[in-house]
C-alpha positions in Angstrom: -52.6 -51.3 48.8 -54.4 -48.9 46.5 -54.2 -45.0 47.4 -50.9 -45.8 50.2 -47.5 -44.5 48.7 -44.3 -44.6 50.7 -42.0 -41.5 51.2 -38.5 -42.8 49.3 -36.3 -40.2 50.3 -35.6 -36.3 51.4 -33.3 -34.2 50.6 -32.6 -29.9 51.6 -31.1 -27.4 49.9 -29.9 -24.0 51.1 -30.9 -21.0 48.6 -29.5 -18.3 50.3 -27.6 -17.6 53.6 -24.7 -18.7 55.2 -26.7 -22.1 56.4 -26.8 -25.9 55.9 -29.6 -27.6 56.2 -30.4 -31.5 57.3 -33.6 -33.8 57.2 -34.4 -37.2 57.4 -37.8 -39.1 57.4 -37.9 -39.1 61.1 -41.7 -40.8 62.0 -42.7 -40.9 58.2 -41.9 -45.0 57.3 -44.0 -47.5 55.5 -46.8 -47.1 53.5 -49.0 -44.0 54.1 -53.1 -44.0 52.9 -53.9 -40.8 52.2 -54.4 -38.1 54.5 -52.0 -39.9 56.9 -49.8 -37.5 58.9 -46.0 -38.1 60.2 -43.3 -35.7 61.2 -39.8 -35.4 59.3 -37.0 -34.1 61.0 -35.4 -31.0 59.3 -32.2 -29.3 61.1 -30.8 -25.7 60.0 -27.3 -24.7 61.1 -26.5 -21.2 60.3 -22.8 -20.0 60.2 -23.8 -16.0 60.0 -26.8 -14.0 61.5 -28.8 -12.9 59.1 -31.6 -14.4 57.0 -31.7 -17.8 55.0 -34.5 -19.8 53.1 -34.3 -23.5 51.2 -36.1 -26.3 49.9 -37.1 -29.6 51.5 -37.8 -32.1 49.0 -40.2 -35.3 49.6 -40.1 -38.4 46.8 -42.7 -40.8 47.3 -43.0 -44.3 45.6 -45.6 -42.9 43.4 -42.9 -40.9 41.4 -44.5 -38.0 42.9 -41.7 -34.9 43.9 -43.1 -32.5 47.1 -41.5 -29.9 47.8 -41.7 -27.0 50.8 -39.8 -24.1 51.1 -38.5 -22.6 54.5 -37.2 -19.5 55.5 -35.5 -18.1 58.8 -33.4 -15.4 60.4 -30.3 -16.6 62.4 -29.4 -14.6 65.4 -26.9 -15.3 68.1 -23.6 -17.3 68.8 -21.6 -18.0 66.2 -21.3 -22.6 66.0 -17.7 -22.2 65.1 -16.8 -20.0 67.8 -15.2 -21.4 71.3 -14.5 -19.7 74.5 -11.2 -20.6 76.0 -10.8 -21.4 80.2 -8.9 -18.2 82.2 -5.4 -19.1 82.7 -4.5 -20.2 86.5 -3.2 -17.6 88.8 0.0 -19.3 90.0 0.1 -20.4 93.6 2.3 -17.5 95.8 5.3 -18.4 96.7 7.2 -17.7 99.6 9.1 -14.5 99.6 12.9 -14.7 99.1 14.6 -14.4 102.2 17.0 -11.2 102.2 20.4 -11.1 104.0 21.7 -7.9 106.0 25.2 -7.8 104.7 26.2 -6.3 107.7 25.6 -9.5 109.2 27.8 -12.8 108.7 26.6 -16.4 108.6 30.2 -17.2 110.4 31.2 -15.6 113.2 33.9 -13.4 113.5 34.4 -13.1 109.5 33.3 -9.2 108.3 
């Protein structure tokens, strides 16, 4: 297996900006020769607009530490933020009968 090294872990970090950021080895398992290629899966969740920039960090099995730094600019919706449903508008009801009081319900009484 001379030359192939395996990728042991990854890890982010978030230098500045109101972000977190998330990665795992997505398509990057087993032993790698070199020049190989594979994709890892790296996430960013910002809590702010405004710009952010981190580190994604690669160890391999060689003992060998990579490392990439990323940068962005959030815009938008806040992730925390929720939107609430319109109350109901209550069914009508029917209208209250009104009463004359010139009128009696019994006859003859006034």
């Amino acid at each position: 297996m001379d030359g192939e090294t395996t990728l042991e872990g990854v890890d982010t970090s978030v230098d500045s900006g109101n972000a977190d950021a998330t990665a795992d080895l997505g398509s990057c398992s087993g032993a790698m020769s070199r020049g190989e290629t594979c994709e890892i899966t790296m996430q960013v969740t910002a809590y702010e607009p405004g710009p952010y920039s981190g580190v994604l960090t690669v160890e391999t099995s060689a003992g060998e530490t990579l490392t990439v730094p990323f940068s962005g600019q959030a815009v938008g919706d806040d992730p925390t933020a929720t939107t609430s449903p319109a109350p109901e508008t209550p069914e009508p009801t029917d209208p209250t009968p009104t009463i004359d009081p010139t009128e009696s319900p019994d006859p003859g009484i006034t």
